[in-house]
C-alpha positions in Angstrom: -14.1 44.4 139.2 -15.2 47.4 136.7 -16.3 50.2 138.4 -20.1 49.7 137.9 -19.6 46.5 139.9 -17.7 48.3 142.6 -20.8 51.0 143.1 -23.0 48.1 143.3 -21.1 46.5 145.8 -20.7 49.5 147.8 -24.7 50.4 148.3 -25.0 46.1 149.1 -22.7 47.3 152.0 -24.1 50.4 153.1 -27.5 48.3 153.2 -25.7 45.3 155.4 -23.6 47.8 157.4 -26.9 49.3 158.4 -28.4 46.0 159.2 -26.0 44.6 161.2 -25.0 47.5 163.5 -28.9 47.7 164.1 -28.6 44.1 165.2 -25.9 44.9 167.1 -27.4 47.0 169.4 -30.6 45.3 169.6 -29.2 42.5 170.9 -26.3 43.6 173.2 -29.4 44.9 175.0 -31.1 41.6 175.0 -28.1 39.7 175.6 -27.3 42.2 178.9 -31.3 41.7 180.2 -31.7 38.4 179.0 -28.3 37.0 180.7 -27.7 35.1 177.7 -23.8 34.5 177.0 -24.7 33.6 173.0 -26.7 36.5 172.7 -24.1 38.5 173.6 -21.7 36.5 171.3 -24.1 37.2 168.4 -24.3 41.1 169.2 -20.7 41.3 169.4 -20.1 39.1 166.4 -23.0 42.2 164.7 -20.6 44.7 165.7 -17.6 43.3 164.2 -19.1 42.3 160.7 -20.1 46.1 160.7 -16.6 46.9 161.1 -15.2 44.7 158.9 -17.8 45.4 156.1 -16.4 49.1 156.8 -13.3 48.4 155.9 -14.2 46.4 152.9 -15.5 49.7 151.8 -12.3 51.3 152.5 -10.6 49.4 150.6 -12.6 48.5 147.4 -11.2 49.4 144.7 -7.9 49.3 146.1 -5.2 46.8 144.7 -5.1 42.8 145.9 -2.1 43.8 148.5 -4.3 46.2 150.6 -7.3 44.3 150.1 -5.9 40.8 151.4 -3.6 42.9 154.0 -7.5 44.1 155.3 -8.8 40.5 154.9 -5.6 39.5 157.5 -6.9 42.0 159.9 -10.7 40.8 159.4 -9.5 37.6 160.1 -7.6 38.3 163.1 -10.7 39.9 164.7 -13.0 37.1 163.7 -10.2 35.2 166.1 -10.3 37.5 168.6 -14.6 37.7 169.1 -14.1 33.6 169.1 -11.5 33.5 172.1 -13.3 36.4 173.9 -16.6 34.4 173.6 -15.4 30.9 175.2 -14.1 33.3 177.6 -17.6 34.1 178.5 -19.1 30.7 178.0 -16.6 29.7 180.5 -16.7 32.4 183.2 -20.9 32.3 182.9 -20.6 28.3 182.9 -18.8 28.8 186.3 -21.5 31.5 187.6 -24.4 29.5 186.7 -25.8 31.8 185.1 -29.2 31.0 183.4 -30.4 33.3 180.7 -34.0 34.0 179.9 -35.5 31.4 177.4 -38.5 33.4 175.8 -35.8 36.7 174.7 -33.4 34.3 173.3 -36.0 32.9 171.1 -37.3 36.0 170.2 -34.3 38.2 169.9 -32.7 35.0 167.7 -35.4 35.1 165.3 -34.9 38.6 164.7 -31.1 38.1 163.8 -31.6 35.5 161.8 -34.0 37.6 159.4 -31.4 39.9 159.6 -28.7 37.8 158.7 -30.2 36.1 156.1 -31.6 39.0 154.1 -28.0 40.4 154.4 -27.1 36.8 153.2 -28.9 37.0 150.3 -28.3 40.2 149.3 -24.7 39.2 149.7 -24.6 36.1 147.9 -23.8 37.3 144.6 -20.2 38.5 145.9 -19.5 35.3 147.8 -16.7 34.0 145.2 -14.3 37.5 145.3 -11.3 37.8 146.7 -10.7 37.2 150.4 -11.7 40.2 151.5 -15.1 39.8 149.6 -15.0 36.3 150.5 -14.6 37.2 154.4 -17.7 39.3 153.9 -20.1 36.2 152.5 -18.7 34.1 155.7 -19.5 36.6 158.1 -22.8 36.6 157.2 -23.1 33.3 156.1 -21.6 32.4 159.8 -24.4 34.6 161.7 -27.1 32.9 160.0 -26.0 29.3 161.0 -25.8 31.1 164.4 -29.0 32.6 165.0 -30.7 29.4 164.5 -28.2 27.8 167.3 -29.4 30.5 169.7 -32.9 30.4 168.7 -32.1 26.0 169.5 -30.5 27.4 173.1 -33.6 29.7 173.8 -35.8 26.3 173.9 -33.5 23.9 175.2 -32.8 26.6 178.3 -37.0 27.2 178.6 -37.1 23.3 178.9 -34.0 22.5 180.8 -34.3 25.5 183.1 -30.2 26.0 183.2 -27.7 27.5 181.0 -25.6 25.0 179.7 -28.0 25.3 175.7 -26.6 28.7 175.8 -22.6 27.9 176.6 -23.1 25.6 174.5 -24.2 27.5 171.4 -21.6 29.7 172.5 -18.7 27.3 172.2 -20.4 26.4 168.9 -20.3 30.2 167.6 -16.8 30.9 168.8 -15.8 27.4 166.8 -17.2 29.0 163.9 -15.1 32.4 164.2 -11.8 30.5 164.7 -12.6 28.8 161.8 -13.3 31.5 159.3 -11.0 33.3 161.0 -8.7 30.0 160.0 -9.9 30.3 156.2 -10.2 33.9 155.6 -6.3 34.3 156.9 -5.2 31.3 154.7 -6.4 33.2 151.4 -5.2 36.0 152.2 -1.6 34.8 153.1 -2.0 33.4 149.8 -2.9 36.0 147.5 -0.8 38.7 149.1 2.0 36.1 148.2 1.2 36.4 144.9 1.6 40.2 145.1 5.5 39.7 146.3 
């Protein structure tokens, strides 16, 4: 990647890291009022892109080893967010716990024009190496997400219990392990080639 490329990259990441923390925050505080388990998924799944897109900035410019060794640990935490979320499906599942419709819906739209603007912007990078790669699924992953919670927020306004949203839950934490699954695989490979 020349050096032109790499500046470009950086500012595309700066403008995502922005996005997503604002996200972030948004919805934890939805997520917490709302009683929503996959809004809460979604904030916490906000907060990690924003600080795995940190260290993709950390490490731009740096050679394969480091960068794959950083897609390993980006990996790892997409893992980690996907077991802590069925987790929370499961306990709220058990509570009963029945999350309010209208700021799912609401709050869901929201992410999802924030995750597919950073999408977009991002698209062009999408075929890198892991760690680049990583970034394009992390946002390519929220985006399939939001509209799954924005799916839960009507299904729980018509049903009147929570099982949409444990459900969307399950569905997002499958997504993380997967990625998690993919990102970890390319990485083993190139730093393999850097032996």
């Amino acid at each position: 990647m020349s050096e032109q490329s790499i500046a470009a990259y950086r500012r595309v990441l700066w403008i995502v890291i922005v996005i997503n923390f604002s996200m972030f925050l948004v919805e934890m505080v939805a997520g917490l009022m709302a009683q929503s388990v996959a809004l809460q998924a979604d904030a916490i799944d906000f907060f990690g892109d924003s600080f795995t897109y940190l260290i993709t900035l950390l490490v731009l410019g740096m050679s394969l080893r480091w960068r794959a060794s950083a897609a390993l640990f980006k990996g790892a935490t997409m893992g980690v967010f996907g077991l802590w979320v069925i987790g929370n499906a499961v306990y709220n599942a058990m509570l009963g716990t029945v999350p309010t419709a209208v700021v799912m819906g609401t709050v869901g739209f929201a992410a999802l024009v924030a995750n597919v603007v950073s999408a977009v912007i991002l698209y062009r990078y999408r075929e890198g190496d892991s760690n680049m790669r990583s970034v394009w699924l992390c946002s390519r992953n929220d985006a399939i997400s939001n509209v799954a919670v924005i799916c839960a927020g009507i299904a729980v306004g018509y049903t009147a219990t929570g099982w949409p949203d444990y459900i969307v839950a399950a569905i997002m934490a499958i997504l993380e392990l997967t990625a998690c699954y993919q990102i970890m695989t390319h990485a083993r490979a190139e730093l393999k080639t850097t032996s």
